[in-house]
Backbone as a chain_set.jsonl record, in Angstrom:
{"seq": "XXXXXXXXXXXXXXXXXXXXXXXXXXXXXXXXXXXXXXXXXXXXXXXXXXXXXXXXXXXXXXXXXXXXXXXXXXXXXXXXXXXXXXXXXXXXXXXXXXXXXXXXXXXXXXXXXXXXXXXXXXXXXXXXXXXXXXXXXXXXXXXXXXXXXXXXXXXXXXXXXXXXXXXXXXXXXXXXXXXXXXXXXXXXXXXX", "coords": {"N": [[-5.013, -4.798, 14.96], [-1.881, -5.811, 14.761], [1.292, -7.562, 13.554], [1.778, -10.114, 15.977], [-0.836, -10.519, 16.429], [-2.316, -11.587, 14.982], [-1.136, -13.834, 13.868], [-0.859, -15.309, 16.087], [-4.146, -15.262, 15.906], [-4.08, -16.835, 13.743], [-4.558, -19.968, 12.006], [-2.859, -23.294, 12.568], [-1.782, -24.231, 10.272], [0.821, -23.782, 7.781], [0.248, -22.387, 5.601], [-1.674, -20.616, 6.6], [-0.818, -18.981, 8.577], [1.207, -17.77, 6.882], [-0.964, -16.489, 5.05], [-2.142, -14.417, 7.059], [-0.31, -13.39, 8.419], [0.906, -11.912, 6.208], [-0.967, -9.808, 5.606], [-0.612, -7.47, 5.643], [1.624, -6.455, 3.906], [0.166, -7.223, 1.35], [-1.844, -5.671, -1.163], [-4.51, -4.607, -2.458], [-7.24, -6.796, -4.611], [-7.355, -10.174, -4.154], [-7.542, -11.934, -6.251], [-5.74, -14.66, -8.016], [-3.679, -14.908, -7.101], [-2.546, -16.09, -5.248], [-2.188, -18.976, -3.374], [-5.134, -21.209, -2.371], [-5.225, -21.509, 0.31], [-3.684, -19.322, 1.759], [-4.501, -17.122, 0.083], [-7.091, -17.569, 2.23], [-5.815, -16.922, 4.837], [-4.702, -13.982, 4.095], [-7.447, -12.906, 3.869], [-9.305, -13.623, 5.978], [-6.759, -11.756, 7.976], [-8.142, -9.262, 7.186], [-11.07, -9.719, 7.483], [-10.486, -10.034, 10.458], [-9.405, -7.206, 11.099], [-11.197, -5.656, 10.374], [-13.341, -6.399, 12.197], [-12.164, -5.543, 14.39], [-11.724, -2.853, 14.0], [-14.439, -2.038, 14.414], [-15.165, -2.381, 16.689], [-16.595, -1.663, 20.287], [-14.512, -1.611, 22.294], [-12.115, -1.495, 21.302], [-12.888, 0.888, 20.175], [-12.813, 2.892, 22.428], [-10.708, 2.306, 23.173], [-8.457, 3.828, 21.723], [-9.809, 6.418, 21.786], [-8.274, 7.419, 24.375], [-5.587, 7.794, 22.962], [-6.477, 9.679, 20.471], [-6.868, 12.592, 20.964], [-3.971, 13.128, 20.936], [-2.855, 11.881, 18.841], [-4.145, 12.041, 16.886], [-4.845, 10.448, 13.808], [-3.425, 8.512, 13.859], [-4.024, 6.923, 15.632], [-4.974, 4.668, 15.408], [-3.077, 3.275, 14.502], [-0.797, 2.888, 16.379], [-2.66, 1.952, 18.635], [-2.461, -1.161, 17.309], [-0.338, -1.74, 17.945], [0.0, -1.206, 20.366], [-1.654, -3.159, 21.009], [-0.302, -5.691, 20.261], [1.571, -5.227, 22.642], [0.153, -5.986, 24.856], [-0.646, -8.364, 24.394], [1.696, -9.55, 24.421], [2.809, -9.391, 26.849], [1.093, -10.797, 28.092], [0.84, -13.537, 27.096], [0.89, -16.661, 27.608], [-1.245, -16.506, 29.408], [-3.309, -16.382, 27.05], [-2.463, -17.907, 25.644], [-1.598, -20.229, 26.262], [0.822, -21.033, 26.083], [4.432, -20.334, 25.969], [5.392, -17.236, 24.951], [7.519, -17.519, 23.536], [7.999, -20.173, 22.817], [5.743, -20.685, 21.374], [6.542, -18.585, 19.11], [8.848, -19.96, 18.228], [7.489, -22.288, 17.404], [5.979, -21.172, 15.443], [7.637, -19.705, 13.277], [9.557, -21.968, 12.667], [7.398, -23.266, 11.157], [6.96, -21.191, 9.484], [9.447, -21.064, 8.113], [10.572, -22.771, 5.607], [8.82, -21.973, 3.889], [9.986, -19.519, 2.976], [11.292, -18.558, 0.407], [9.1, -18.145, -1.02], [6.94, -16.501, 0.345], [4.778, -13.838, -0.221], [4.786, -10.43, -1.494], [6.636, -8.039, 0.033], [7.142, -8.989, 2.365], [8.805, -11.212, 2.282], [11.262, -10.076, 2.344], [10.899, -8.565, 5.231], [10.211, -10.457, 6.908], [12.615, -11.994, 7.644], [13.694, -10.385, 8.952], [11.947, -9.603, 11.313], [12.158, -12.016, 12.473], [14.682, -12.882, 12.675], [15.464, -10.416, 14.501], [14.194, -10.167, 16.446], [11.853, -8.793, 16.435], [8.379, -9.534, 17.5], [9.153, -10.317, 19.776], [10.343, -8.406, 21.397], [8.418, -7.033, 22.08], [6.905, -7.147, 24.282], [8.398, -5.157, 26.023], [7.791, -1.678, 27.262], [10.212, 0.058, 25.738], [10.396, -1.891, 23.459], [8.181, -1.824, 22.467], [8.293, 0.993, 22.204], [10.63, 2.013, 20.317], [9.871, 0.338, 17.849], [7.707, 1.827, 17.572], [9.076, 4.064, 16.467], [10.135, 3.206, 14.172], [8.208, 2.831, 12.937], [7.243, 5.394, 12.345], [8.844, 6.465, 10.939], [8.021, 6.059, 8.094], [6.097, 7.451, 7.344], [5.812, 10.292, 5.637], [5.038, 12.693, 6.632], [6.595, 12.654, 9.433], [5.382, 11.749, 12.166], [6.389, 11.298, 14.618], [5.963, 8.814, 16.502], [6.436, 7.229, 18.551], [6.787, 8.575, 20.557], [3.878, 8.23, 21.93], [4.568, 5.382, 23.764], [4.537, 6.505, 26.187], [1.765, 6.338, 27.255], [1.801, 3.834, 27.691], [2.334, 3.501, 30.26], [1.561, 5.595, 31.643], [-1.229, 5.854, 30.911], [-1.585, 2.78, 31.322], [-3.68, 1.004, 33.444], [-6.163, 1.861, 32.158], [-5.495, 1.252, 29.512], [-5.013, -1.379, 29.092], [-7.113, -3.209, 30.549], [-9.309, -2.089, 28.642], [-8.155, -3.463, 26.48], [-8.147, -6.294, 27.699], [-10.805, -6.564, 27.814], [-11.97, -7.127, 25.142], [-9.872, -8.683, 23.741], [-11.312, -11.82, 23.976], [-13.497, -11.51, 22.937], [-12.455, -11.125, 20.119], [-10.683, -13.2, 20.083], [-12.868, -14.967, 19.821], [-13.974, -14.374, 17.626], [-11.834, -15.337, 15.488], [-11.792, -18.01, 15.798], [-13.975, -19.115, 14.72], [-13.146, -18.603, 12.083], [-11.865, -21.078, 11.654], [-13.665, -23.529, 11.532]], "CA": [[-4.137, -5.876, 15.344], [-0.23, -6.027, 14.534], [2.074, -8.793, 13.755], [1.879, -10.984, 16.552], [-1.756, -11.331, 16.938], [-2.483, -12.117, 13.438], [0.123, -14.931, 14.017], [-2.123, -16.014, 17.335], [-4.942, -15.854, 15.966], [-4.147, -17.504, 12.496], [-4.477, -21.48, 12.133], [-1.544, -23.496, 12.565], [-0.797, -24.311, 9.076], [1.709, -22.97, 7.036], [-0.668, -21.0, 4.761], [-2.896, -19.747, 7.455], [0.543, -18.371, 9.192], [1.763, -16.763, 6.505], [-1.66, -15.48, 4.89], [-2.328, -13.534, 8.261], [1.08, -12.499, 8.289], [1.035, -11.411, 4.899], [-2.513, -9.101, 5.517], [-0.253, -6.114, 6.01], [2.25, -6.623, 2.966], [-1.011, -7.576, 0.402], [-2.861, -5.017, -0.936], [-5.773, -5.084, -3.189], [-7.654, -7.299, -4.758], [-6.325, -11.148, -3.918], [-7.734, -12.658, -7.202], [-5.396, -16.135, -8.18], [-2.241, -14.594, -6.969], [-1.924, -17.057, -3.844], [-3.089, -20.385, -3.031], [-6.354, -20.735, -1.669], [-5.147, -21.091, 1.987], [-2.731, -17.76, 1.756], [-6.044, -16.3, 0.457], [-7.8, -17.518, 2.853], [-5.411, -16.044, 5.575], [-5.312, -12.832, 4.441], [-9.033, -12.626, 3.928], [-9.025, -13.711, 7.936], [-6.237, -10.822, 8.284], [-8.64, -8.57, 6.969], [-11.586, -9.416, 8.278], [-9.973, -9.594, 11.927], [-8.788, -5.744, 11.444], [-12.864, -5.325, 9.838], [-14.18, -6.429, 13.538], [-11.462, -4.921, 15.727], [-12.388, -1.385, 14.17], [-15.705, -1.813, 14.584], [-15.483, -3.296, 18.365], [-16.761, -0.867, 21.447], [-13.589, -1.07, 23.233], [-11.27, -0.688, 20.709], [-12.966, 2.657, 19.723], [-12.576, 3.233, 24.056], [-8.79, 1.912, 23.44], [-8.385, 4.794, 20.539], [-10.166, 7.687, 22.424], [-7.326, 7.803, 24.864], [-5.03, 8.235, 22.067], [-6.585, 10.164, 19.728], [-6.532, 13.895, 21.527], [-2.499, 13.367, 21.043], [-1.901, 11.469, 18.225], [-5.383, 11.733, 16.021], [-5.423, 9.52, 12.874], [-2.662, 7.765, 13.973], [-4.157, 6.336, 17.025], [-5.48, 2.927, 14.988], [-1.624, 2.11, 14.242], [-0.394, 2.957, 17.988], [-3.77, 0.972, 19.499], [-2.874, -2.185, 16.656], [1.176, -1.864, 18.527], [-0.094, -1.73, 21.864], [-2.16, -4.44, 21.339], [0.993, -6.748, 20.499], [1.983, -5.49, 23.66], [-0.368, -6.373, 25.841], [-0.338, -9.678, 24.172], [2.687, -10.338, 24.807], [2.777, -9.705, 28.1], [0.307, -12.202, 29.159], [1.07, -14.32, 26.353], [1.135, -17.333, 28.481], [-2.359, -16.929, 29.528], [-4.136, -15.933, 26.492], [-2.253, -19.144, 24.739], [-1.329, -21.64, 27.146], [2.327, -21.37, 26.124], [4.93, -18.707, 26.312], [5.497, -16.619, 23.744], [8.707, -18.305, 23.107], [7.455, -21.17, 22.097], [4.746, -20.101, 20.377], [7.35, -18.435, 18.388], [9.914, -21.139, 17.846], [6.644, -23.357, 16.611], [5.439, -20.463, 14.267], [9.206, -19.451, 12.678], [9.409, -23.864, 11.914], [6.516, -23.59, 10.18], [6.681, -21.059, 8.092], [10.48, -21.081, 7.263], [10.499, -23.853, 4.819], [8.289, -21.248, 3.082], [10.396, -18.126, 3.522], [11.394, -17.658, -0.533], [8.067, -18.07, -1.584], [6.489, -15.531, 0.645], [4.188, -12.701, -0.907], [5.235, -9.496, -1.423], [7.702, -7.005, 0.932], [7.125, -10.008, 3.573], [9.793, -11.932, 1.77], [12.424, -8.897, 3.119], [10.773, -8.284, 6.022], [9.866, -11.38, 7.704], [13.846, -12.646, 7.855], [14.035, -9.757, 10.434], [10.727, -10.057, 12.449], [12.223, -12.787, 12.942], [16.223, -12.372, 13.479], [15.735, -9.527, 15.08], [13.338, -10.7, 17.354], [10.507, -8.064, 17.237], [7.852, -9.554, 18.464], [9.475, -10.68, 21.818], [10.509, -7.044, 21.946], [6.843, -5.754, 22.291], [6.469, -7.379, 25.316], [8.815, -4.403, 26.663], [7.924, -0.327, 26.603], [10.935, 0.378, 25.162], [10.573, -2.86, 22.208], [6.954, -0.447, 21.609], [8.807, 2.869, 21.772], [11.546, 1.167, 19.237], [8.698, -0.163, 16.811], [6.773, 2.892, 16.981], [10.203, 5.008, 16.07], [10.144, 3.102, 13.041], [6.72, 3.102, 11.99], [7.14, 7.093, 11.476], [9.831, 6.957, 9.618], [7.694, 5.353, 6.775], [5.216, 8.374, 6.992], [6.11, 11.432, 4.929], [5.069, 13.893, 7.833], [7.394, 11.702, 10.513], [4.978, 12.157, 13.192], [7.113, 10.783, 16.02], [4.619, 8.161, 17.353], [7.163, 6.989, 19.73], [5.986, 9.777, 22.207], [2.987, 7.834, 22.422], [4.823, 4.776, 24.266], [4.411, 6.81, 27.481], [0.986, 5.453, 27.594], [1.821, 2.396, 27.898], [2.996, 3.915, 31.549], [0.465, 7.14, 31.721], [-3.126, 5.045, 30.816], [-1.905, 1.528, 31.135], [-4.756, 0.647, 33.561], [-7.511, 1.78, 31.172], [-5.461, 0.458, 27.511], [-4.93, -2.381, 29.849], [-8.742, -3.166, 30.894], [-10.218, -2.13, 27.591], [-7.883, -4.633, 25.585], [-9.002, -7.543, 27.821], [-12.506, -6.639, 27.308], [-12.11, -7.064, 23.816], [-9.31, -10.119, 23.296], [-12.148, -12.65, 24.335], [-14.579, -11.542, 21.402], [-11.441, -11.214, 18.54], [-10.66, -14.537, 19.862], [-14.184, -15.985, 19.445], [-14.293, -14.14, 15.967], [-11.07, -16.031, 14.928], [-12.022, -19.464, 15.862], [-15.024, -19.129, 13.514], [-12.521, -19.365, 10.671], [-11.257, -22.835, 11.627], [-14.355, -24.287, 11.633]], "C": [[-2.844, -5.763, 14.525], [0.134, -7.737, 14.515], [1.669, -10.18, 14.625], [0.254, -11.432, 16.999], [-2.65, -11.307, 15.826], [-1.847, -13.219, 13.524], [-0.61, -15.765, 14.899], [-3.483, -16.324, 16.974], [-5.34, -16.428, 14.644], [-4.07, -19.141, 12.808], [-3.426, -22.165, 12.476], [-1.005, -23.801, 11.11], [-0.119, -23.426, 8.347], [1.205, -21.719, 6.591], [-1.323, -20.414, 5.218], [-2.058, -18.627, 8.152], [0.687, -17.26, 8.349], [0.711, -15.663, 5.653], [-1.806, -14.166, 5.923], [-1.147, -12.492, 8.092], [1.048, -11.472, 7.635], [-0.454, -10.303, 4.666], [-1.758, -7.49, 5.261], [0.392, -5.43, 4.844], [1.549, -6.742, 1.669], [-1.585, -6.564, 0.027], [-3.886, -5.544, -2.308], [-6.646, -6.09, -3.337], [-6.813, -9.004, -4.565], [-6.537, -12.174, -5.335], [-6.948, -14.234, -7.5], [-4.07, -15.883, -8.268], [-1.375, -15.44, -5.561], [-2.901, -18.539, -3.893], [-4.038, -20.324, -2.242], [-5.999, -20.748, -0.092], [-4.289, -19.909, 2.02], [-3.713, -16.858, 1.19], [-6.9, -16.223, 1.759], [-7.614, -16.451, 4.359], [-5.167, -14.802, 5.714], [-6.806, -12.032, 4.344], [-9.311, -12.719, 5.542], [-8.261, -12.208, 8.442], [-7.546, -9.593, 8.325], [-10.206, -8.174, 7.764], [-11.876, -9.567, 9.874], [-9.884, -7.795, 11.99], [-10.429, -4.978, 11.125], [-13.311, -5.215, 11.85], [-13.259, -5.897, 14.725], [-11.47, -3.678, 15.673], [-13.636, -0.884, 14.52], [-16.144, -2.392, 16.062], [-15.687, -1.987, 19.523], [-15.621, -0.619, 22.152], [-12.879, -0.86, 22.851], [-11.299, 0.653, 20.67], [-12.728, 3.416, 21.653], [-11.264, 3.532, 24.253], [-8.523, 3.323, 22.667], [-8.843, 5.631, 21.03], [-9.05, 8.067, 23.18], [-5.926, 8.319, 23.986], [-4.837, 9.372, 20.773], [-6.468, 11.948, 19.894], [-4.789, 14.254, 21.087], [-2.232, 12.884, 19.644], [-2.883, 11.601, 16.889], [-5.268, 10.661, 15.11], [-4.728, 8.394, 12.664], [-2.497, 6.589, 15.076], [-4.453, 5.416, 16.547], [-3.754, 2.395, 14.892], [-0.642, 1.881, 15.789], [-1.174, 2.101, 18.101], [-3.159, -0.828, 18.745], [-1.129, -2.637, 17.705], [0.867, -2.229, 20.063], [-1.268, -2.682, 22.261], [-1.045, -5.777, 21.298], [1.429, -6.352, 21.803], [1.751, -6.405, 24.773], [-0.333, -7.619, 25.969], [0.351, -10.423, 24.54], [3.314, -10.22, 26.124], [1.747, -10.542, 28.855], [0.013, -13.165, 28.417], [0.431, -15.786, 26.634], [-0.665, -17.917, 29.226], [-4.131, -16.817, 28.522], [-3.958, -17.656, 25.07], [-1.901, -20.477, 25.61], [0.122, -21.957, 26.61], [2.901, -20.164, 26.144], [5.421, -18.55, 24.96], [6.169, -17.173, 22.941], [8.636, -19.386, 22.07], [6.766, -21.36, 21.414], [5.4, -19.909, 18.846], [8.08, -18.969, 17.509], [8.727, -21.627, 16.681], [6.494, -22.592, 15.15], [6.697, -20.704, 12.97], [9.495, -20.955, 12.325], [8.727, -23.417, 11.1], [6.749, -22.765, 9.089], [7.905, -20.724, 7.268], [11.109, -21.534, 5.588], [9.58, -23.098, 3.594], [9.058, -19.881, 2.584], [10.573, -17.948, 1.71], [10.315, -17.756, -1.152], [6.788, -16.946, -0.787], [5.914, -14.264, 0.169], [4.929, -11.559, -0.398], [6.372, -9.178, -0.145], [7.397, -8.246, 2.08], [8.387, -10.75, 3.26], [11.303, -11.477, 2.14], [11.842, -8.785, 4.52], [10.645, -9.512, 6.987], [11.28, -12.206, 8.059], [14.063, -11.745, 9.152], [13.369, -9.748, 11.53], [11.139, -11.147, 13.047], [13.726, -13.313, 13.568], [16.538, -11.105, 14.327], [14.74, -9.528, 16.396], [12.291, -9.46, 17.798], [9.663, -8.466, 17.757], [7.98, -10.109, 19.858], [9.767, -9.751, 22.22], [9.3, -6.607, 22.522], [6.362, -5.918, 23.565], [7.431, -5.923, 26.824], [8.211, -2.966, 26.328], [8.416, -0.178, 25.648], [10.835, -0.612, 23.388], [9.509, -1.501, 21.244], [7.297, 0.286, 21.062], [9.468, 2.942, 20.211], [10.913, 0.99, 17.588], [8.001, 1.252, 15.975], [7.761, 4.327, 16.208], [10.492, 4.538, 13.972], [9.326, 2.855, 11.898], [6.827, 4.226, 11.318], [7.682, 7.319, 11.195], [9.223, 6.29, 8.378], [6.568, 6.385, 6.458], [6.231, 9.143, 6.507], [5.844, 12.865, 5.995], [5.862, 13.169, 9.169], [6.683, 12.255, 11.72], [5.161, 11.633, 14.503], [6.366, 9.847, 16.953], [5.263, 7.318, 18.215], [6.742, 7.305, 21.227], [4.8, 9.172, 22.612], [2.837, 6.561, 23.024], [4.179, 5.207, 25.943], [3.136, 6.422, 27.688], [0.595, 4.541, 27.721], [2.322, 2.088, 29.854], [1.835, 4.793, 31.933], [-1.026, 6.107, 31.763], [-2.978, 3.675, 31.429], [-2.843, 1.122, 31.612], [-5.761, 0.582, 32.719], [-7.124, 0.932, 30.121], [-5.692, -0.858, 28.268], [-6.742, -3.711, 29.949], [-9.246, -2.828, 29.333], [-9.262, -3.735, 26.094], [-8.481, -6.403, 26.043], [-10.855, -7.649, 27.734], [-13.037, -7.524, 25.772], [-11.598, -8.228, 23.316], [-10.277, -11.29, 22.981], [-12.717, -13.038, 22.931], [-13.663, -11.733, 20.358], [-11.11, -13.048, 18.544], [-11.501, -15.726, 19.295], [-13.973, -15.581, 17.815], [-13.367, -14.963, 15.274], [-11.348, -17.152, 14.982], [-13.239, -19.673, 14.66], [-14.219, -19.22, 11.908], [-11.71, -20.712, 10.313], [-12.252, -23.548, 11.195], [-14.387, -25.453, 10.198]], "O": [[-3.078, -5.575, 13.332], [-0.374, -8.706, 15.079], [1.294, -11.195, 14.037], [0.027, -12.406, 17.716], [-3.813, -10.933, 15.982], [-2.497, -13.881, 12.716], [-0.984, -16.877, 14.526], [-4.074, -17.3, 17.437], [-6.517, -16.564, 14.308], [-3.522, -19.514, 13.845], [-2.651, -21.306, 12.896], [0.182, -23.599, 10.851], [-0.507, -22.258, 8.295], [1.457, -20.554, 6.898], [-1.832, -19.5, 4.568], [-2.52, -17.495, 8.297], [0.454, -16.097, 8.68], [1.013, -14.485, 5.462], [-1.58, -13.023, 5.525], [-1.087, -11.305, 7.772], [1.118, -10.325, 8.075], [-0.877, -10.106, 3.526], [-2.356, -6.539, 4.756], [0.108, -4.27, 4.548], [2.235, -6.381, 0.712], [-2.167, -6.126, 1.019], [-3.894, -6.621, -2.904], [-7.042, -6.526, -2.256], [-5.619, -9.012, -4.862], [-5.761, -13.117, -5.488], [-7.689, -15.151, -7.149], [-3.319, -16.349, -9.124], [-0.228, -15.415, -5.113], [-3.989, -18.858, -4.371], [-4.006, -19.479, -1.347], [-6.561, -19.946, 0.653], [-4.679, -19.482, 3.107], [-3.838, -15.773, 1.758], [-7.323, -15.187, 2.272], [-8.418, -15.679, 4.88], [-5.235, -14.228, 6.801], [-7.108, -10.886, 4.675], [-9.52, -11.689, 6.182], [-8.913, -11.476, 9.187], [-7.865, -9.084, 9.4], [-10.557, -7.139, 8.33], [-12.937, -9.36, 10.463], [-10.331, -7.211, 12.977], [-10.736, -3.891, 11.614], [-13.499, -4.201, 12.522], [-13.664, -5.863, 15.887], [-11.314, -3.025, 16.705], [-13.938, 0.267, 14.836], [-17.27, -2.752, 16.406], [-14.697, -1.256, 19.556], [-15.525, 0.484, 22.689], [-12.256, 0.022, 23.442], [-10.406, 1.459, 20.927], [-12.464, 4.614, 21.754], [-10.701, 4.374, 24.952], [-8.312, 4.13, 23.572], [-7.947, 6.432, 20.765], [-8.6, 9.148, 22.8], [-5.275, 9.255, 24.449], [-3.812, 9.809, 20.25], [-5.987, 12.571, 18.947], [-4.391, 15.409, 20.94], [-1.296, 13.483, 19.115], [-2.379, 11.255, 15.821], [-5.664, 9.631, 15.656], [-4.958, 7.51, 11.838], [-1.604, 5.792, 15.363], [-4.225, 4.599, 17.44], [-3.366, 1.267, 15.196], [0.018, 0.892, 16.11], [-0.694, 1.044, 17.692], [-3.359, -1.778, 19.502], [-0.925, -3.797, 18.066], [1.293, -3.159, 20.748], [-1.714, -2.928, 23.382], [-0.999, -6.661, 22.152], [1.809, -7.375, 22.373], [2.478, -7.179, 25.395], [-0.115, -8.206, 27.029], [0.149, -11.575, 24.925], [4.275, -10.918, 26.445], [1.721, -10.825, 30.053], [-0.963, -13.843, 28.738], [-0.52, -16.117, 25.926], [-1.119, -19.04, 29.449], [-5.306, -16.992, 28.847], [-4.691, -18.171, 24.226], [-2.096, -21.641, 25.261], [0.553, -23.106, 26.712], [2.292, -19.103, 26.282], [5.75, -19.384, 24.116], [5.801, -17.421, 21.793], [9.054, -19.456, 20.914], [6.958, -22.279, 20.617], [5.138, -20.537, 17.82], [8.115, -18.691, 16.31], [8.854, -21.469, 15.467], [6.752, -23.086, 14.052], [6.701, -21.538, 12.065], [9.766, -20.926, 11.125], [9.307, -23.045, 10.08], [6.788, -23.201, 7.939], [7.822, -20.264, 6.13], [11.779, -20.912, 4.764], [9.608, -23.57, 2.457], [8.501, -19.243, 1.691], [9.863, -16.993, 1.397], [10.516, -17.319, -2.285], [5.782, -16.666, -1.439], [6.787, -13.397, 0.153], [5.535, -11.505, 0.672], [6.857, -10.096, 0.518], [7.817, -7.654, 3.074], [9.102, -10.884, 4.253], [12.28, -12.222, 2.222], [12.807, -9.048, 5.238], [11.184, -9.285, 8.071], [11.096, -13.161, 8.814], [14.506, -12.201, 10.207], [13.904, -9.854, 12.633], [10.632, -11.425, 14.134], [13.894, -13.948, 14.609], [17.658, -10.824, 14.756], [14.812, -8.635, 17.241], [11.954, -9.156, 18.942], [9.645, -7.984, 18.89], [7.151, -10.279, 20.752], [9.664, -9.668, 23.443], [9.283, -5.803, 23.453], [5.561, -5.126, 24.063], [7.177, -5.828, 28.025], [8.033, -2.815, 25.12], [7.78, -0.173, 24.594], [11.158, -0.064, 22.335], [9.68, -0.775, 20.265], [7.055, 0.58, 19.891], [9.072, 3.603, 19.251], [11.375, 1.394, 16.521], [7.824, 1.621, 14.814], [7.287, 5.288, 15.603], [10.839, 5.206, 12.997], [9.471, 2.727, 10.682], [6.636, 4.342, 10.107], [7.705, 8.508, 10.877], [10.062, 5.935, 7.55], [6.042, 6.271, 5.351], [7.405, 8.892, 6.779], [6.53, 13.887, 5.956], [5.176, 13.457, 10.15], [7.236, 13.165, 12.337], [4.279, 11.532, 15.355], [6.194, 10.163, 18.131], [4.497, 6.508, 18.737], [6.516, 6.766, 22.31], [4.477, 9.496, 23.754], [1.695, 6.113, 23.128], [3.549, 4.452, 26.684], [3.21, 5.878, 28.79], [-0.575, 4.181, 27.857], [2.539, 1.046, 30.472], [1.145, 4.288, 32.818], [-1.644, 5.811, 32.785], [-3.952, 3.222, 32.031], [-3.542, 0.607, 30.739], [-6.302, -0.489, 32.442], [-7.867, 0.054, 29.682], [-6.735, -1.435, 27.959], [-7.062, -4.747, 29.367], [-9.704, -3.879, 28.885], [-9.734, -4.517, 25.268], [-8.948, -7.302, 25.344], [-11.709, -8.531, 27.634], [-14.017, -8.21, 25.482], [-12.301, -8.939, 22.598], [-10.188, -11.802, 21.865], [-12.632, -14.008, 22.178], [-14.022, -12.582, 19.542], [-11.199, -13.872, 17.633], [-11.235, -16.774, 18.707], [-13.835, -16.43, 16.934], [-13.891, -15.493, 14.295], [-11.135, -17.644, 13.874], [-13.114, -20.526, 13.782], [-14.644, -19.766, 10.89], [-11.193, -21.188, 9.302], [-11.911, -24.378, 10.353], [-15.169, -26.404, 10.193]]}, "num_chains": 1, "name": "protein.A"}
């Protein structure tokens, strides 16, 4: 999972927002370096990305990928899952992305210089620059994925692997709604 469905399927409060958020930016151990709800959310981050590697159709979603792109097919599959997302936004949330958006970006502004790590730089543009409303296009993907591999050291151009967002879509298509359902159920289990 990417950005925007860490964001979907985080709580609405502040700290649940920006833990999730913040799953990607976090590493190690989280010991008494956040407040217990910004723990809690990236503990959620984490173990969301725990049950979406270990899910049947993910590893289905990732076979089509992996012949072309091998070890790089979990960070493509986590991109063209924001896609898919956000193209049926609308019916996976009962609002449009937009708004979704707007609500999120309120909430967790008012937080923005207190933000953990490299999120504190990055999250002013996710959000002025409007990536995730991009993803809902190829090209936002292609865009995304152009600048994912410039952060590898072998720049393995994972752009080129937009065209299956055109080439497979039926199957990525079909195996992501297989799968949304259950990530969704797994997320609601941390509201409780």
């Amino acid at each position: 999972m990417n950005h925007l469905a860490h964001l979907f399927l985080a709580g609405s409060t502040a700290e649940s927002l920006i833990g999730n958020l913040s799953g990607d930016f976090v590493k190690g151990p989280l010991g008494d370096r956040f407040s217990p709800g910004i723990r809690e959310g990236i503990a959620q981050h984490r173990k969301i990305d725990a049950f979406t590697d270990s899910h049947p159709s993910v590893a289905a979603f990732r076979r089509v990928l992996t012949p072309e792109h091998g070890h790089y097919a979990r960070v493509i599959a986590d991109m063209f899952f924001d896609h898919f997302l956000a193209c049926r936004f609308d019916d996976y949330a009962g609002e449009s992305l937009d708004a979704f958006l707007a609500r999120t970006f309120a909430t967790i502004d008012p937080h923005i210089d207190t933000l953990p790590g490299l999120l504190r730089v990055v999250y002013p543009r996710i959000r002025d620059e409007q990536w995730l409303q991009s993803y809902r296009d190829v090209d936002g993907i292609r865009f995304a994925l152009m600048n994912i591999s410039r952060r590898f050291s072998r720049r393995p151009h994972l752009e080129s692997a937009a065209r299956h967002l055109v080439d497979s879509r039926v199957e990525l298509e079909r195996r992501f709604q297989e799968f949304m359902p259950d990530v969704i159920a797994f997320a609601l289990g941390f509201r409780s």
